[in-house]
Structure formats: structure tokens, C-alpha cells
C-alpha positions as CSV (number, residue, x, y, z in Angstrom):
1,X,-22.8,-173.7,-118.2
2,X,-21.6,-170.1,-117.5
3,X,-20.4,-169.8,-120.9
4,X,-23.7,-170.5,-122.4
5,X,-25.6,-168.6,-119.6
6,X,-23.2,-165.1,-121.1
7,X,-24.0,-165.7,-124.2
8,X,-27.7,-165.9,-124.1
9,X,-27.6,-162.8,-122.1
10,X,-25.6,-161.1,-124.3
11,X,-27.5,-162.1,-127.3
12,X,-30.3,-161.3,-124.7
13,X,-28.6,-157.4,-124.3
14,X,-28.5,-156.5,-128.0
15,X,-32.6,-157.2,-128.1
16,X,-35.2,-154.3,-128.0
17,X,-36.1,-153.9,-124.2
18,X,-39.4,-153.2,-122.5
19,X,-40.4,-151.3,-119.8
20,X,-42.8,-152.0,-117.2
21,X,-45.5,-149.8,-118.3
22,X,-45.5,-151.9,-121.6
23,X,-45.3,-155.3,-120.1
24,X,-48.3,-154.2,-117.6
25,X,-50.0,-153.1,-120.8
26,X,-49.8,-156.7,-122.5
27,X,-50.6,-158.3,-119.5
28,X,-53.5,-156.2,-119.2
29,X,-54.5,-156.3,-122.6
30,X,-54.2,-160.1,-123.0
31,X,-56.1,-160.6,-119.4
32,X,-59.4,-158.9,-121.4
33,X,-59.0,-160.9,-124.3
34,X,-58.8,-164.4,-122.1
35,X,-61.4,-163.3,-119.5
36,X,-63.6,-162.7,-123.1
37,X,-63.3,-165.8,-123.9
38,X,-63.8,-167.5,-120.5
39,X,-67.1,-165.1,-119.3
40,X,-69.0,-164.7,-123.1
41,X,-67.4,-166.9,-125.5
42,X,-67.3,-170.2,-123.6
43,X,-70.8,-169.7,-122.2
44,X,-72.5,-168.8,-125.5
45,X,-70.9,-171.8,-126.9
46,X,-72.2,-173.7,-123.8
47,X,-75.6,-172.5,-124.3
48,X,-75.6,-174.0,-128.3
49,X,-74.9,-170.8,-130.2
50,X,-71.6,-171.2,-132.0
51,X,-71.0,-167.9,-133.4
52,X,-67.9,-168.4,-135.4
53,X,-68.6,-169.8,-138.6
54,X,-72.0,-171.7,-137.4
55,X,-69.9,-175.2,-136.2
56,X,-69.2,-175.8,-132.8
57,X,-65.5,-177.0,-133.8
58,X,-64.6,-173.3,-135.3
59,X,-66.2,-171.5,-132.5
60,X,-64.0,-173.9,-129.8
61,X,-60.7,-173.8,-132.2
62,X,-61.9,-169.7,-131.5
63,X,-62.2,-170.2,-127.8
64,X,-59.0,-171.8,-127.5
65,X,-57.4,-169.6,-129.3
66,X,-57.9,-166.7,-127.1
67,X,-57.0,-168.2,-123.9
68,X,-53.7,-169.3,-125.6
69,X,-53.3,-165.9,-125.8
70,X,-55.0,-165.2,-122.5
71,X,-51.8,-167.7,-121.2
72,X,-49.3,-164.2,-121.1
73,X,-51.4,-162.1,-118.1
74,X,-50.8,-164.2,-115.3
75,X,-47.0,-164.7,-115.3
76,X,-46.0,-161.2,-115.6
77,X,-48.2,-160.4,-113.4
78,X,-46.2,-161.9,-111.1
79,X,-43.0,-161.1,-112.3
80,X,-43.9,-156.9,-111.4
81,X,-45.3,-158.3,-108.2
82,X,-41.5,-159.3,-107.4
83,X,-40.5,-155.9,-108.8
84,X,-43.5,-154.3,-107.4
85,X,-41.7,-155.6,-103.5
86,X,-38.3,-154.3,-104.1
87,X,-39.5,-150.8,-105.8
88,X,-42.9,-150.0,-103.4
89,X,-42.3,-147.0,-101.1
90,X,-44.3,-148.7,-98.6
91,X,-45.4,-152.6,-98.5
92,X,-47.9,-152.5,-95.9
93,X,-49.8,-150.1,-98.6
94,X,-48.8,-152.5,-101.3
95,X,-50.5,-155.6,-98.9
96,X,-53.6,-153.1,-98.5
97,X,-54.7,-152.5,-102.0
98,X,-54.1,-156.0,-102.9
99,X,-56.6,-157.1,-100.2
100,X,-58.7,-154.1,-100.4
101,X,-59.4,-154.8,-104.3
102,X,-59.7,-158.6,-104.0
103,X,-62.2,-158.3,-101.8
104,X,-63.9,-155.5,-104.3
105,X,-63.4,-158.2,-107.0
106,X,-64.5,-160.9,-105.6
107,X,-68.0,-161.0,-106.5
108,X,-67.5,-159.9,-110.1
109,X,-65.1,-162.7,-110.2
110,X,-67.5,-165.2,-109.0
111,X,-70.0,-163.6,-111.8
112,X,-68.0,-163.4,-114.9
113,X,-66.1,-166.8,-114.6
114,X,-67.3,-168.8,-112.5
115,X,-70.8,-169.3,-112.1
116,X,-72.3,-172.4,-114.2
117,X,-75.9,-172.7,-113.7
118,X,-78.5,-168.7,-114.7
119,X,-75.2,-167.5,-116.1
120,X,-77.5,-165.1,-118.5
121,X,-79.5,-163.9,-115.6
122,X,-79.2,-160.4,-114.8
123,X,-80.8,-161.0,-111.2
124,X,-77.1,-161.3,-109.2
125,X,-78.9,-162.6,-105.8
126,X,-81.1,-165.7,-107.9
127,X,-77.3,-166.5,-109.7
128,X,-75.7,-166.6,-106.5
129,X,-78.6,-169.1,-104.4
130,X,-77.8,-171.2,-107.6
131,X,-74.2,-171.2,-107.5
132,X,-73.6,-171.0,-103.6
133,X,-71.6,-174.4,-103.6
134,X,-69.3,-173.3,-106.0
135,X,-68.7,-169.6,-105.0
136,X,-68.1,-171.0,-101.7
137,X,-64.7,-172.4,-102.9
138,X,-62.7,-170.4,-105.1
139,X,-61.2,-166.9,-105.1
140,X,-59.7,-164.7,-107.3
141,X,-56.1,-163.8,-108.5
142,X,-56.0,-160.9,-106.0
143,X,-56.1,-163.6,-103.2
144,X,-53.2,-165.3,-105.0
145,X,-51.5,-162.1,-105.5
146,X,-51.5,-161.1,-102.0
147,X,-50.6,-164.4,-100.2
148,X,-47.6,-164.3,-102.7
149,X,-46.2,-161.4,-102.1
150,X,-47.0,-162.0,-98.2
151,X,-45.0,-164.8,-99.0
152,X,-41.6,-163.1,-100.9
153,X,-42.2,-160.3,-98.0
154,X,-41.6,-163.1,-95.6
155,X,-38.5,-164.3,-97.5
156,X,-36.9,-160.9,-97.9
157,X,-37.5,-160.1,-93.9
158,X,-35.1,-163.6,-93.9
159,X,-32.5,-162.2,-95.8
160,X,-32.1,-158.8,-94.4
161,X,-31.8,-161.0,-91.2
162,X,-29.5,-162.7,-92.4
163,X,-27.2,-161.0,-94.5
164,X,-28.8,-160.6,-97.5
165,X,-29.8,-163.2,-100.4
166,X,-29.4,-166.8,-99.9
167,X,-28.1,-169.0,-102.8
168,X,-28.1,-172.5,-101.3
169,X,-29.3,-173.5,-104.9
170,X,-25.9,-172.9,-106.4
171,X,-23.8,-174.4,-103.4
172,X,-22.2,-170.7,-103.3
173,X,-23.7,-169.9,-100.2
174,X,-21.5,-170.9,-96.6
175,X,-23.7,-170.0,-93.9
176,X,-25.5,-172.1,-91.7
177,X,-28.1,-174.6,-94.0
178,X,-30.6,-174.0,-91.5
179,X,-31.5,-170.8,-92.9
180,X,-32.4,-172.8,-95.9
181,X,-34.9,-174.1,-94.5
182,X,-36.2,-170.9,-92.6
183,X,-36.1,-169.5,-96.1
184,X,-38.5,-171.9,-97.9
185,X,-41.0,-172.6,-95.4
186,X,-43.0,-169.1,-96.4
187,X,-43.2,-170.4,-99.6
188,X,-44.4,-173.6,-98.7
189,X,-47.1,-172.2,-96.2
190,X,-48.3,-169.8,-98.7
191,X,-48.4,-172.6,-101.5
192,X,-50.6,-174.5,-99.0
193,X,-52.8,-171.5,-98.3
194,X,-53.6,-171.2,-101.6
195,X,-54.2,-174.7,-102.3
196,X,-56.4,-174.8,-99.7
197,X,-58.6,-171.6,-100.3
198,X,-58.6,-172.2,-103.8
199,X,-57.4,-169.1,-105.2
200,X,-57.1,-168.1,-109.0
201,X,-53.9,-170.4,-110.4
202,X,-53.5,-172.3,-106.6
203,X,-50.2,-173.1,-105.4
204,X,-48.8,-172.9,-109.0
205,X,-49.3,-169.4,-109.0
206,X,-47.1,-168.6,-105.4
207,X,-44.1,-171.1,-106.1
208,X,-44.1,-169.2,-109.7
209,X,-43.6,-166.0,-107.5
210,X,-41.1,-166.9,-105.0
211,X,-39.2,-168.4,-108.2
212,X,-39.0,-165.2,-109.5
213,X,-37.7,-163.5,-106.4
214,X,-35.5,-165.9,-105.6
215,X,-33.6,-165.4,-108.6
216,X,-34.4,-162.2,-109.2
217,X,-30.4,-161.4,-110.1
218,X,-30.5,-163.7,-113.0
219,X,-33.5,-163.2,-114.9
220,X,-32.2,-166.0,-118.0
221,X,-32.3,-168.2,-114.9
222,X,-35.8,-167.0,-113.5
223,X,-37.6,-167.3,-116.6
224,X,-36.4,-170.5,-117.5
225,X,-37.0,-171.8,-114.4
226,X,-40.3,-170.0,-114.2
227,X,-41.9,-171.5,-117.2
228,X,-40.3,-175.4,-116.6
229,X,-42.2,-174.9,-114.2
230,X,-45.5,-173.2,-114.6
231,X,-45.8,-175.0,-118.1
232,X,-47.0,-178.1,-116.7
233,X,-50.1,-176.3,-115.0
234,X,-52.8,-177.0,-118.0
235,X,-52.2,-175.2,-121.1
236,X,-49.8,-173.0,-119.6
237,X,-47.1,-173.7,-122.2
238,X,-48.6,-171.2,-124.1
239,X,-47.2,-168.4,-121.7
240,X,-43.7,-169.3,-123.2
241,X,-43.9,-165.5,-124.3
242,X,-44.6,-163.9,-121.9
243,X,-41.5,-165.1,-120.1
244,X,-39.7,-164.0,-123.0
245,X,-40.6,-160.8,-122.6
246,X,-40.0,-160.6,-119.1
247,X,-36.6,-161.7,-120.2
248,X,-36.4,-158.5,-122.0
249,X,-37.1,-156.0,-119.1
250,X,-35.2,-153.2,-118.6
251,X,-35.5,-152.3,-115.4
252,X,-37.1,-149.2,-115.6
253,X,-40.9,-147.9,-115.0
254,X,-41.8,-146.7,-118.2
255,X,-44.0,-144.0,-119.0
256,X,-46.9,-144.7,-116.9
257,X,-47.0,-142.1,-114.4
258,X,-47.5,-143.8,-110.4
259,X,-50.7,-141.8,-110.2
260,X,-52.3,-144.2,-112.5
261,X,-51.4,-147.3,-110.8
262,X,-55.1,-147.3,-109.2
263,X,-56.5,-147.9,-112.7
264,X,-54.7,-150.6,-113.3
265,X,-55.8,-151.9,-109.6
266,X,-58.9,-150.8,-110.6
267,X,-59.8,-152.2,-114.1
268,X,-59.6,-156.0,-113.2
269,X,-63.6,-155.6,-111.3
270,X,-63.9,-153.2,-113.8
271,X,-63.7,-155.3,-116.4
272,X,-65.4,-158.7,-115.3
273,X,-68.1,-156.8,-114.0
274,X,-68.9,-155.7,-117.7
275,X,-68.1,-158.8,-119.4
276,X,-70.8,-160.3,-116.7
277,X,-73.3,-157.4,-117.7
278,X,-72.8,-157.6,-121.4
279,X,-73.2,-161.7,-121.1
280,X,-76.7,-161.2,-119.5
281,X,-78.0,-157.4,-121.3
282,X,-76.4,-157.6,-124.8
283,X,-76.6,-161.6,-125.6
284,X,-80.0,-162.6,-124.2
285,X,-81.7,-161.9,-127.2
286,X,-79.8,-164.2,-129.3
287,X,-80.1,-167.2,-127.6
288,X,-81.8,-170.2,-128.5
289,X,-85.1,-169.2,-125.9
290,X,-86.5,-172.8,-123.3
């Protein structure tokens, strides 16, 4: 098993690598195309237009399409949230703008994704007394975000308490298999959390984050186990590369100065908030009218 594990990473070595100002790009880049396709396309197509070729099959073989590709945001995502943890200067910042921009994002969240009955009406307080049960329970990948890296937090205050990483999974590990269990339980209680407030990608999307800290030294390892894993959530297979790329991180920032880290905080309400608008200003006129 070791033998094979060297040779994929050296095969692994002799690739092209990325940094992380190219893997947030694709993750950014790929999280507009999906949201797209999930806050206009799947509501047009909803609402009987079918703009793709006039038939509702090419406009859904469409639709699908670009949440296939939409598939590649979410993991590496949280692959720099694990990076994000060991790199920040300071994690109670880190823990502050994740809540301070979920909360901005929530209701632009809510508007662009989630809403199912006036989703074409520009008046936010009538779509809101429509959709009050739903928007009631679900949050948005912030929420997830943040109770995961509250979770790998956890686990990391563990380890420096105890001597470092664990590795109970490999049997290398001699101290005391308490700790073991003192290790996990974070994970568990943030997988419940999420589960239970319903945030963007539930419990599926925490365990995939404390998988990729836990074996953040082995990155073949991480991402193998990662997607194993997070494949069986839905259509999620199709995120196979983005874990592939992950694989090919290099470690370093990239070219994306810190100062602009705010944008990228920044553009996710940004950019519901104008699919939402351009749903209800640009595509009223072309809908079917009664």
C-alpha cells in the first residue's frame, strides 16, 4: 500500500501545480455558473419557458449540465477552509467574517435559491410571507462554513493539548485511545448542528472538512477519502475534479494579494443578490403572462 501511495504522489509531483489563488478562482467561478443554473435557469424552466432549443429535455440536459459543473465550488471550498485554519493570523477574525457575512447572505440566499412560490416578484417582503415555512429552515453555506471550521478549531485545540496530531486511523498512534474519542466528538457535534439547522450541504459538508484536516499531511489520502465520501451526497460524483485539483496544490498563496480576500468574502451575496434581481427585472417580460 505504501508503495502504490509513492508512486501516485510521485506521478502526482511531476504534474502542473496550482496555487490557491487559482483554485479559489475555479471555485468561485464554477459557484456562479451552478448558482445560474439553480436561481434563473431552473426557475424559467419551472415556469414553462425552455430556452434551449424550445424542448424541455434540452433545456434540463442544459440545467444539469451546469450544476455538474457547479459540483467543483463546494469541496475546495473546504479544502482552503482547512488551509485557511492553519495559515490565518488570527482565527477569532477568521470565525467573525464567516459569521458576519453569513448572516449578510442569508437573505439573498433565501431569495436566489430557495424560494418556490412569487419567485419572479420583485416585492422581497410579499416573497418572503409566501415562503416563510421554508426560509424558516435552511441556511446557507456560510453557516456550514463556520460550524466547520468551529469544528477543526476544536480538533486542533485537542492536539496542541495533546501533543500534536493524532493518527489512531493508522494504528501508529500509542497514546491513550481516549483522546480518540475526545478528538471526534467536535466533529460529531458540529455534523449534528448542521443537520439540525439545515445548513447548505448538512452534515456532509462538516465530516468532508474534518476529513480534510485530519489528514491534512497526506493529501492522496484526503482526497480520496474526501470524495468516497462526499460522492454519495446526490450528484456529487461529479466533484471528482475538483479533488483532483486539490490534489495538485502547491502549498502556496498565489498571486492574490490578502487585501482582496474581502471580495472574495464579499462576492457570494454579491452574486445571488443579482441573480435574484436579474430573475425578477430582466426575465419578467418573457414569460408566459396568468
Amino acid at each position: 500500500m505504501d508503495s502504490i501511495s509513492k508512486t501516485i504522489n510521485n506521478l502526482i509531483s511531476r504534474m502542473p501545480r496550482v496555487d490557491g489563488s487559482t483554485l479559489k478562482m475555479v471555485a468561485l467561478v464554477t459557484m456562479l455558473i451552478d448558482h445560474v443554473g439553480a436561481g434563473i435557469l431552473l426557475f424559467v424552466i419551472r415556469a414553462g419557458v425552455y430556452p434551449f432549443g424550445g424542448t424541455f429535455k434540452a433545456s434540463a440536459e442544459v440545467y444539469e449540465w451546469i450544476r455538474h459543473i457547479g459540483r467543483q465550488a463546494f469541496p475546495i471550498y473546504c479544502f482552503l477552509l482547512t488551509e485557511g485554519l492553519i495559515h490565518t493570523r488570527s482565527i477569532p477574525k477568521y470565525i467573525r467574517n464567516l459569521a458576519i457575512f453569513g448572516i449578510i447572505s442569508e437573505p439573498f440566499f433565501d431569495l436566489a435559491l430557495k424560494i418556490k412560490y412569487e419567485p419572479f416578484t420583485r416585492d422581497i417582503f410579499t416573497v418572503y410571507a409566501a415562503n416563510k415555512s421554508i426560509l424558516l429552515h435552511c441556511r446557507n453555506v456560510y453557516v456550514t462554513l463556520l460550524t466547520g471550521l468551529l469544528v477543526i478549531w476544536t480538533m486542533k485545540l485537542v492536539e496542541d493539548s495533546f501533543g500534536g496530531p493524532l493518527y489512531f486511523i493508522d494504528g501508529s498512534d500509542e497514546r491513550n485511545p481516549f483522546l480518540a474519542l475526545l478528538y471526534f466528538i467536535p466533529a460529531a457535534a458540529g455534523a449534528l448542528l448542521a443537520q439540525y439547522i439545515n445548513s447548505d450541504y448538512r452534515w456532509w459538508g462538516v465530516v468532508l472538512i474534518a476529513i480534510f484536516f485530519v489528514f491534512r499531511n497526506n493529501r492522496l489520502l484526503a482526497c480520496f477519502l474526501g470524495y468516497i465520501f462526499f460522492m454519495n451526497l446526490g450528484t456529487e460524483e461529479w466533484s471528482l475534479p475538483a479533488f483532483l485539483l486539490i490534489m495538485l496544490y502547491n502549498g502556496k498563496p498565489g498571486k492574490i494579494n490578502r487585501k482582496f480576500k474581502y471580495v472574495f468574502y464579499a462576492f457570494y451575496p454579491v452574486h445571488l443578490a443579482l441573480i435574484y434581481f436579474s430573475r425578477t427585472v430582466l426575465l419578467t417580460g418573457i414569460l408566459p403572462q396568468g
